[in-house]
C-alpha positions as protocol buffer text, in pm:
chain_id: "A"
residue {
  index: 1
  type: UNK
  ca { x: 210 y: -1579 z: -2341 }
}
residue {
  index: 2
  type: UNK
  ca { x: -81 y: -1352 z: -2185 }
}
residue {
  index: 3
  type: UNK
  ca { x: -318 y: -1518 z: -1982 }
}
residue {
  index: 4
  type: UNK
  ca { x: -662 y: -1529 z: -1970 }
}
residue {
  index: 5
  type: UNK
  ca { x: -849 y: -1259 z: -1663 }
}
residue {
  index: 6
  type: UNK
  ca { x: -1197 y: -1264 z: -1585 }
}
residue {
  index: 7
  type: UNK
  ca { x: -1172 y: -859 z: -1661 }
}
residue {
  index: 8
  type: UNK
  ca { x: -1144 y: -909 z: -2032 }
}
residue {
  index: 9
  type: UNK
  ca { x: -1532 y: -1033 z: -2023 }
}
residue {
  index: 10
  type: UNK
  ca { x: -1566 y: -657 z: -1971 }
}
residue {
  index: 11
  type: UNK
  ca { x: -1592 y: -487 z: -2300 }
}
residue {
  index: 12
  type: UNK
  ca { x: -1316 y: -287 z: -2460 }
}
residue {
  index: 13
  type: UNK
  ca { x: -1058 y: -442 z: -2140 }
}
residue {
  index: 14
  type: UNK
  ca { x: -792 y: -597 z: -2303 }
}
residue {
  index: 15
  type: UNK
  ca { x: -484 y: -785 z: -2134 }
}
residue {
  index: 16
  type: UNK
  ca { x: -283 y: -447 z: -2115 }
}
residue {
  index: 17
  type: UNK
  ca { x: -591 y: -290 z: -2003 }
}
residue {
  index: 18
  type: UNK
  ca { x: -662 y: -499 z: -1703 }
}
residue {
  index: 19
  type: UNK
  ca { x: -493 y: -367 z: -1412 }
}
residue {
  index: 20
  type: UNK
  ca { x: -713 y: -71 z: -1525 }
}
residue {
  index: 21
  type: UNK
  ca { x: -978 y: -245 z: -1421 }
}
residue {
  index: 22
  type: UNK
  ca { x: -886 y: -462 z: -1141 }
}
residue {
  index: 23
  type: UNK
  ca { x: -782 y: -93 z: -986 }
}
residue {
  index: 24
  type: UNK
  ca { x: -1135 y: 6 z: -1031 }
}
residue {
  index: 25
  type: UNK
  ca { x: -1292 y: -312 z: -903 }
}
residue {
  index: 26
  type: UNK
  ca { x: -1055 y: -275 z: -570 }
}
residue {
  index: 27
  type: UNK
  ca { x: -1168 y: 91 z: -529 }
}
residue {
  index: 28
  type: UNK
  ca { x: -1553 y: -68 z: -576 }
}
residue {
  index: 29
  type: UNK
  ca { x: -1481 y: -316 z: -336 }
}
residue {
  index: 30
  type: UNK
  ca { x: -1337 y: -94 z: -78 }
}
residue {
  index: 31
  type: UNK
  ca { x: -1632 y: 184 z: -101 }
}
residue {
  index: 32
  type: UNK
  ca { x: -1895 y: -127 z: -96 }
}
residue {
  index: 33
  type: UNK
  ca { x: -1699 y: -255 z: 296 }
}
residue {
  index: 34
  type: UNK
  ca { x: -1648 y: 141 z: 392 }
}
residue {
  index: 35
  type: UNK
  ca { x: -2074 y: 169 z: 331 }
}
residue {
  index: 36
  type: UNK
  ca { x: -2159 y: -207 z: 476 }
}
residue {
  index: 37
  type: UNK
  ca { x: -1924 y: -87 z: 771 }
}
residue {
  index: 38
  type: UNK
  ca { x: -2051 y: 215 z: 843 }
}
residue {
  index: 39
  type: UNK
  ca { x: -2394 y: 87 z: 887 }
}
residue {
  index: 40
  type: UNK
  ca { x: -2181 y: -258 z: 1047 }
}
residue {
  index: 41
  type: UNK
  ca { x: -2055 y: 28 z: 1331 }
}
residue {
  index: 42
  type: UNK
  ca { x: -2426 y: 224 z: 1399 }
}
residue {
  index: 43
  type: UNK
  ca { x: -2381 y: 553 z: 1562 }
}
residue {
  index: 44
  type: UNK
  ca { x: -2328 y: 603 z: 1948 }
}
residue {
  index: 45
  type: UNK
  ca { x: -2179 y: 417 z: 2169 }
}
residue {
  index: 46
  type: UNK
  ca { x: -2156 y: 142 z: 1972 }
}
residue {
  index: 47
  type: UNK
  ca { x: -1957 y: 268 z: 1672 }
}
residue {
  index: 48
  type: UNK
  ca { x: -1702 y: 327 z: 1939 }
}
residue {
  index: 49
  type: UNK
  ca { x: -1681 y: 75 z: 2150 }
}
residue {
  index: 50
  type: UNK
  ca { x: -1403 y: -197 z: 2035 }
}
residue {
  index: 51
  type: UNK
  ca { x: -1502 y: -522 z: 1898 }
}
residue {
  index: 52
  type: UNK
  ca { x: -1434 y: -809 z: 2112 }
}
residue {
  index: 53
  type: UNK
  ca { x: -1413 y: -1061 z: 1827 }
}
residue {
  index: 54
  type: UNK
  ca { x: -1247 y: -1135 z: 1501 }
}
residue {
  index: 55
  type: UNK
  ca { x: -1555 y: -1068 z: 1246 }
}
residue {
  index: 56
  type: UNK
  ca { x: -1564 y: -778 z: 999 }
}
residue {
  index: 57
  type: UNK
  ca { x: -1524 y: -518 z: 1215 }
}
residue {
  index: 58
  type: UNK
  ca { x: -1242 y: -667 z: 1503 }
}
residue {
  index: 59
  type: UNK
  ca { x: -1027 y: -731 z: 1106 }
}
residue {
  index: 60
  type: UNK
  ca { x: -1041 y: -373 z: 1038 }
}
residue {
  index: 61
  type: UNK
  ca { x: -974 y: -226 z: 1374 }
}
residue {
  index: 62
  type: UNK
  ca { x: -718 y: -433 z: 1422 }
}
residue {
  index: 63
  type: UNK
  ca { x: -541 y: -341 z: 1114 }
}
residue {
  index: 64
  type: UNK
  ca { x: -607 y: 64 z: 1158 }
}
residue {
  index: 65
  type: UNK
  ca { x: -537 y: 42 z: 1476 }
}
residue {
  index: 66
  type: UNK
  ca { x: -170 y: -134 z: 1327 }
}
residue {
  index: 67
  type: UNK
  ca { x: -164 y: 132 z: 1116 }
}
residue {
  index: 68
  type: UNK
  ca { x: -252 y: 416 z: 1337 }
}
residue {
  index: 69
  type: UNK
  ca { x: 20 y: 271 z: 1595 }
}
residue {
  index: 70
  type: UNK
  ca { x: 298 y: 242 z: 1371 }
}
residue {
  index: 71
  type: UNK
  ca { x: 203 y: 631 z: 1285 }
}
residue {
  index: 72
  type: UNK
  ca { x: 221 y: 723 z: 1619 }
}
residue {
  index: 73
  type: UNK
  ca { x: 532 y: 576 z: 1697 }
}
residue {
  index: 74
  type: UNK
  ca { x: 704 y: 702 z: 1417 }
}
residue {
  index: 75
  type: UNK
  ca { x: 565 y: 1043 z: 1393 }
}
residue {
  index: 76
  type: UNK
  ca { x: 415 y: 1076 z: 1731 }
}
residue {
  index: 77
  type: UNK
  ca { x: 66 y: 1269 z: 1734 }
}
residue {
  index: 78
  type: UNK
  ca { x: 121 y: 1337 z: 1382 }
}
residue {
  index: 79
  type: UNK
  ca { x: 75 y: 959 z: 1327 }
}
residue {
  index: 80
  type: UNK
  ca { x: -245 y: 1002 z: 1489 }
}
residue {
  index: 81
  type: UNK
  ca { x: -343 y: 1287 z: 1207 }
}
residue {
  index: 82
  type: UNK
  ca { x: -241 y: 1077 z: 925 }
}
residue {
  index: 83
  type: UNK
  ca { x: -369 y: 747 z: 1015 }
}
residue {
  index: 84
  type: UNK
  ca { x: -688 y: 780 z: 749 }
}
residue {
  index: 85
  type: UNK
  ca { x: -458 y: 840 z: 450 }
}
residue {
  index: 86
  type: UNK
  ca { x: -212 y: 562 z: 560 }
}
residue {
  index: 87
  type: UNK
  ca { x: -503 y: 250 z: 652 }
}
residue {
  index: 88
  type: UNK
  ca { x: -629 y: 410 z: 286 }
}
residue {
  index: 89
  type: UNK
  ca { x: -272 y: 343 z: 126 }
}
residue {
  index: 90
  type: UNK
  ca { x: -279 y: -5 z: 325 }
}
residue {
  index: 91
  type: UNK
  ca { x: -621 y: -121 z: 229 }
}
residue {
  index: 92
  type: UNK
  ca { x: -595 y: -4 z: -140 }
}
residue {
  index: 93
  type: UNK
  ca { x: -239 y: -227 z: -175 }
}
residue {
  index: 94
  type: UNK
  ca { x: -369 y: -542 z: 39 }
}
residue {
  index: 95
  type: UNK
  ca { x: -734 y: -557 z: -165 }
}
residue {
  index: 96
  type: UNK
  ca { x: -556 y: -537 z: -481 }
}
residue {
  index: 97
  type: UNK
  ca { x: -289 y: -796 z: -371 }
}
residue {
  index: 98
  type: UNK
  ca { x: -548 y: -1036 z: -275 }
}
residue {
  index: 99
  type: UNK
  ca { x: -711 y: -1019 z: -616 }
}
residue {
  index: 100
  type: UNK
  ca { x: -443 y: -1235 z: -765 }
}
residue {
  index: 101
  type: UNK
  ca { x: -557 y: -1525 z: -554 }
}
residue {
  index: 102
  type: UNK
  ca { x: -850 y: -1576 z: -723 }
}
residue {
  index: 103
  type: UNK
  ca { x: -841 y: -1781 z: -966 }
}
residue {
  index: 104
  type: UNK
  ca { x: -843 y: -1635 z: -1289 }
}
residue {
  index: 105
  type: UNK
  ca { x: -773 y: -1280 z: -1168 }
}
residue {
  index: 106
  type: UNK
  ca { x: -441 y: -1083 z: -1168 }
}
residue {
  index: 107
  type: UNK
  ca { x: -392 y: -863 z: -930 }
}
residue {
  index: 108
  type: UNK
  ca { x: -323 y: -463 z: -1069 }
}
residue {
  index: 109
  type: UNK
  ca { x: 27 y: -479 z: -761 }
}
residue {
  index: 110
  type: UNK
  ca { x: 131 y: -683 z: -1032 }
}
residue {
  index: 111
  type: UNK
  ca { x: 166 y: -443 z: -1325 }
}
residue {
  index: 112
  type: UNK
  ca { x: 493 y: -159 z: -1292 }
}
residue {
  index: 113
  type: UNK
  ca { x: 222 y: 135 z: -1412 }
}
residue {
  index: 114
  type: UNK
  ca { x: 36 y: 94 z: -1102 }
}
residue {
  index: 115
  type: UNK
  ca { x: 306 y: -3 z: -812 }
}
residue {
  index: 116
  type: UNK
  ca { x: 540 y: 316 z: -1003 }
}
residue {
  index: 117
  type: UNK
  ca { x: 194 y: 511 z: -938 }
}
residue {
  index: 118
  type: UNK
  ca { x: 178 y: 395 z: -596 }
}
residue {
  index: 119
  type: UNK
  ca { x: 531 y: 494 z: -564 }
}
residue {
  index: 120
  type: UNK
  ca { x: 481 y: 857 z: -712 }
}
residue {
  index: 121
  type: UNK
  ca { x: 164 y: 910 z: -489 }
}
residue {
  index: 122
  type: UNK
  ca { x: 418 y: 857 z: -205 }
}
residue {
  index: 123
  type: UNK
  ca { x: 645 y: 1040 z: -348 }
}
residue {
  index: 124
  type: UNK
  ca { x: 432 y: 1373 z: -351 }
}
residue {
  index: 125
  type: UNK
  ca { x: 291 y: 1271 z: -53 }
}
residue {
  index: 126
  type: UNK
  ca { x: 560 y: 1314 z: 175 }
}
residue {
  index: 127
  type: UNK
  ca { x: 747 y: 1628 z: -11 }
}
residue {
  index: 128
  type: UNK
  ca { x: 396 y: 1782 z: 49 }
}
residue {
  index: 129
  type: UNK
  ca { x: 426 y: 1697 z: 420 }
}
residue {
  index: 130
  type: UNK
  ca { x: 766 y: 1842 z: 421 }
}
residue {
  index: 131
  type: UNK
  ca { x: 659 y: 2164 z: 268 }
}
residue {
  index: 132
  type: UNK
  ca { x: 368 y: 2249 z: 441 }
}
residue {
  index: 133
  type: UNK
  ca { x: 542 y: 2135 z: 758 }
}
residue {
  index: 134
  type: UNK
  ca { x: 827 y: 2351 z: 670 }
}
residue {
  index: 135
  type: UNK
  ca { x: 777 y: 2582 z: 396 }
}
residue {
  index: 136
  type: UNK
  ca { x: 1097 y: 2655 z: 172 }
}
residue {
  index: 137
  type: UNK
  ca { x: 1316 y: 2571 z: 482 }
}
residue {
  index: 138
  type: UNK
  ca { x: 1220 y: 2195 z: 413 }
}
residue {
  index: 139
  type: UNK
  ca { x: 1489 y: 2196 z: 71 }
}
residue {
  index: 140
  type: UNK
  ca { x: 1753 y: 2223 z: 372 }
}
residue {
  index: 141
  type: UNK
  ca { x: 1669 y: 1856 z: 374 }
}
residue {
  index: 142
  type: UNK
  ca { x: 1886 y: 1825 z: 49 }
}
residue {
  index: 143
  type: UNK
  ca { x: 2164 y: 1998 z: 163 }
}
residue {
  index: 144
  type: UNK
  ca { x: 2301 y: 1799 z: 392 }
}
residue {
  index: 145
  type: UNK
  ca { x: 2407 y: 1825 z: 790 }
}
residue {
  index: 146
  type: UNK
  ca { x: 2661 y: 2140 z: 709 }
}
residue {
  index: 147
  type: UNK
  ca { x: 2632 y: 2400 z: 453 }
}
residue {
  index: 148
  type: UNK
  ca { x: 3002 y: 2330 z: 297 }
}
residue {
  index: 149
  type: UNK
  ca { x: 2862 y: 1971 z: 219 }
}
residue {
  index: 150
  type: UNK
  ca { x: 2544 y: 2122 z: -8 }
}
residue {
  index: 151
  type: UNK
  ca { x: 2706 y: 2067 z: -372 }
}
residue {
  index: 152
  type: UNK
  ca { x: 2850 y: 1711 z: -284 }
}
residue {
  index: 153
  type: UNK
  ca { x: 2526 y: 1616 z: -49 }
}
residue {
  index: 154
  type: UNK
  ca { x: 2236 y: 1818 z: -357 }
}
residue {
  index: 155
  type: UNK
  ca { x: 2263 y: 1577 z: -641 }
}
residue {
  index: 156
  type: UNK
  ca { x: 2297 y: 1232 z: -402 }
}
residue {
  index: 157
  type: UNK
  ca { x: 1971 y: 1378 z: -201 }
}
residue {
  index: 158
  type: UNK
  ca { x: 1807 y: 1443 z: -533 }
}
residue {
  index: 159
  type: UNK
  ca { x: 1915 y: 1094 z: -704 }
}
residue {
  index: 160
  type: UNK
  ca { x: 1824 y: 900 z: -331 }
}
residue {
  index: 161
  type: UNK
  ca { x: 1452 y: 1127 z: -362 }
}
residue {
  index: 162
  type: UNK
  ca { x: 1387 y: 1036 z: -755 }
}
residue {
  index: 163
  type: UNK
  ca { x: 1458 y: 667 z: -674 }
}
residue {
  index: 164
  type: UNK
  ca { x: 1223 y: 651 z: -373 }
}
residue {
  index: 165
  type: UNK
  ca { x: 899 y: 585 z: -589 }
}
residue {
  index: 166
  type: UNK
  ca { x: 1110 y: 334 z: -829 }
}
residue {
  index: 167
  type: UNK
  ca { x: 1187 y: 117 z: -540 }
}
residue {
  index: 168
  type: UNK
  ca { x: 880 y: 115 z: -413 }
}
residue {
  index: 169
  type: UNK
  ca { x: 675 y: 13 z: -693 }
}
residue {
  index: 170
  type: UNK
  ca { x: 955 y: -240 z: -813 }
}
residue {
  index: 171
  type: UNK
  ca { x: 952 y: -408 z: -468 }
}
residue {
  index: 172
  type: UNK
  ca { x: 608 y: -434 z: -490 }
}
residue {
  index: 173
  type: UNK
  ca { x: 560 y: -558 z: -832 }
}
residue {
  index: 174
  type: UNK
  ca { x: 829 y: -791 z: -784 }
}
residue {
  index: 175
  type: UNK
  ca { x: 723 y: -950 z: -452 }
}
residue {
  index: 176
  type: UNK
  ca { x: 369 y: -973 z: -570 }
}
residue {
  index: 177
  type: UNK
  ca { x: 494 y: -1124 z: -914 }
}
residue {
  index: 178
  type: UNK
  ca { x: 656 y: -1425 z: -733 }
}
residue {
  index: 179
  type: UNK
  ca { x: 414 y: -1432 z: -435 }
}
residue {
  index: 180
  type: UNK
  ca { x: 133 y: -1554 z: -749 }
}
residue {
  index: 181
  type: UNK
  ca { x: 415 y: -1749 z: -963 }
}
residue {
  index: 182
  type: UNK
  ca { x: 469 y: -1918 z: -713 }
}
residue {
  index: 183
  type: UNK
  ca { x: 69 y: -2018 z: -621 }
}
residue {
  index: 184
  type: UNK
  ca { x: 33 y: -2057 z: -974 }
}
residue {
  index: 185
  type: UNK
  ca { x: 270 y: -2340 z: -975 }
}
residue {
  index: 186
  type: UNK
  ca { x: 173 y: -2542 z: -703 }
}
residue {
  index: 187
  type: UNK
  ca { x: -180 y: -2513 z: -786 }
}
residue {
  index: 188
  type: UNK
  ca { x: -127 y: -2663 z: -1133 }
}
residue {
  index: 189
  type: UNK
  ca { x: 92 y: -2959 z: -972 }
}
residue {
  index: 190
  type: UNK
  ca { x: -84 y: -3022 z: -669 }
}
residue {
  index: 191
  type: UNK
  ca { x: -432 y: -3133 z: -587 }
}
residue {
  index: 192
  type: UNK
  ca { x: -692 y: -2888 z: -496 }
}
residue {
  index: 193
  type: UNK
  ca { x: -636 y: -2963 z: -80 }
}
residue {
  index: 194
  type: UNK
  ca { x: -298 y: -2978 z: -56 }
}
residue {
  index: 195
  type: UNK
  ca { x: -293 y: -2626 z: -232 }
}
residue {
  index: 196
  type: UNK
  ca { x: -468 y: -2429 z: 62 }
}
residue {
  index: 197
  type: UNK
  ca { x: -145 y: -2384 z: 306 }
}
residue {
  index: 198
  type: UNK
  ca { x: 10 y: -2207 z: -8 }
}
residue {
  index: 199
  type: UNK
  ca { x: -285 y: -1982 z: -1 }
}
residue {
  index: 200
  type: UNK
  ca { x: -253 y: -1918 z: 349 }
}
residue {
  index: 201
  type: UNK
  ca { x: 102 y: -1826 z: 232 }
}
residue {
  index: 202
  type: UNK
  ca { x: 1 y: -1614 z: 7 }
}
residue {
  index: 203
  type: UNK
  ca { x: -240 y: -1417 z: 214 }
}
residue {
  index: 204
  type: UNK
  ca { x: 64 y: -1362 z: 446 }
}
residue {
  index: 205
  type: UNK
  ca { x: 259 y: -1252 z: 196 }
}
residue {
  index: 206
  type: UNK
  ca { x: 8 y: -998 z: 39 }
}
residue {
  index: 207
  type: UNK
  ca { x: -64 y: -839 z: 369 }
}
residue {
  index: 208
  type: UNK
  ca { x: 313 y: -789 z: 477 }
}
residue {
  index: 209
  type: UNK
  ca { x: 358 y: -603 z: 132 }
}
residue {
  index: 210
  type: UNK
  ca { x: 100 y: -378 z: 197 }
}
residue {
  index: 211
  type: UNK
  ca { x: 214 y: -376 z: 566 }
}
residue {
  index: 212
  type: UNK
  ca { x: 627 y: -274 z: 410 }
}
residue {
  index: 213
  type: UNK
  ca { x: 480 y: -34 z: 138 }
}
residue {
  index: 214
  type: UNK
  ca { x: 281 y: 179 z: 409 }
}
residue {
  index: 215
  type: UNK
  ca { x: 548 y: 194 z: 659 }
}
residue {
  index: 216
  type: UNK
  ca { x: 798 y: 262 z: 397 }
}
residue {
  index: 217
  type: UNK
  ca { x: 575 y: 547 z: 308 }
}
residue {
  index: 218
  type: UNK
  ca { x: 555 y: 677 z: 678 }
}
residue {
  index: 219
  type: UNK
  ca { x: 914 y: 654 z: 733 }
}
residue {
  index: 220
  type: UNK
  ca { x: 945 y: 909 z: 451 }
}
residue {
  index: 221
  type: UNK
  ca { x: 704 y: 1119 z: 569 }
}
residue {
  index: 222
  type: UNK
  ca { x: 875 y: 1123 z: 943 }
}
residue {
  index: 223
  type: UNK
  ca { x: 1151 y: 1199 z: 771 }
}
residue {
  index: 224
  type: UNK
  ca { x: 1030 y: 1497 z: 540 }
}
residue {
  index: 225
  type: UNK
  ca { x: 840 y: 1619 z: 895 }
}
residue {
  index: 226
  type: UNK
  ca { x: 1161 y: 1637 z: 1146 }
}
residue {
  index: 227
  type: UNK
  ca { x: 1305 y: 1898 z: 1274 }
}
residue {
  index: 228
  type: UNK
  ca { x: 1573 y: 1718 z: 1356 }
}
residue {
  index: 229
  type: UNK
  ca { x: 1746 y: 1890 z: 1039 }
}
């Protein structure tokens, strides 16, 4: 039975329609917080200078600067390079997660079309990486550790690649799925207070998603970068 989303007050959004437009409202959302916190930041010293408190801007430079770590460690001072499309990734996943706890919102993570979308944006992200960081060298990748190996190691590299953005977006979709069953259940059967450690929950469990999907997605691109091939 399809329940009822606050999107569907928007004309011509229908039930099938609404990640559609939870997507949109999450891009909104994050271009509204990139504007507040760019005038939030000033210019000068100040836009540099670390926050020394949790508030709006100690949240997000604690979870770029996450982001920006896990990059570095994993890709060295290439992490450092790619740290604005990976917080992106991170912040696009974790606002849309946190849709579906509001209360009569579902969140788009929850729909296969956008997580498989996520997944394929991966995807091309990191055989682009691998290209330009290689050029045609970088299909040595699918070849395997010895030339000998190429027609046995070829179609497993190419099956393992193709079911990269699948996993992904099921994981997601999945997690997120039962992450908001879940709420949905205790909210129903418990009283309004009693319901606010599951929402703690769930905030956890939103921002680890996001957390797994981006440095699922760096790992991949590590591995497209190395020269360790």
């Amino acid at each position: 039975m399809a329940t009822f989303n606050w999107t569907q007050l928007i004309q011509g959004v229908t039930h099938d329609t609404s990640h559609v437009a939870t997507t949109a409202i999450g891009f909104g959302v994050m271009l509204v917080l990139a504007v507040v916190g760019r005038i939030a930041l000033g210019s000068g010293n100040s836009a540099v200078v670390p926050s020394n408190r949790l508030g709006f801007k100690g949240f997000f430079e604690w979870n770029i600067g996450l982001v920006r770590d896990l990059g570095y460690e994993l890709m060295g001072d290439q992490g450092f390079k790619m740290a604005p499309l990976f917080a992106t990734l991170f912040f696009f996943i974790f606002f849309n997660n946190i849709a579906g706890l509001i209360p009569g919102m579902t969140p788009a993570t929850e729909n296969l079309n956008t997580t498989i979308a996520i997944g394929l944006f991966s995807f091309i992200t990191y055989n682009a990486f691998g290209i330009y960081e290689h050029g045609l060298s970088y299909l040595k990748h699918f070849l395997g550790p010895v030339l000998y190996l190429a027609p046995l190691m070829l179609p497993i590299e190419i099956i393992s690649h193709f079911f990269r953005p699948i996993s992904l977006g099921l994981r997601l979709r999945g997690n997120m799925m039962g992450d908001h069953l879940v709420l949905g259940i205790f909210t129903d059967l418990l009283p309004p207070p009693a319901t606010v450690i599951f929402y703690f929950i769930g905030l956890f469990v939103c921002f680890m998603q996001a957390f797994v999907f981006t440095m699922m997605s760096m790992i991949y691109v590590s591995m497209s970068v190395s020269h360790d091939h």
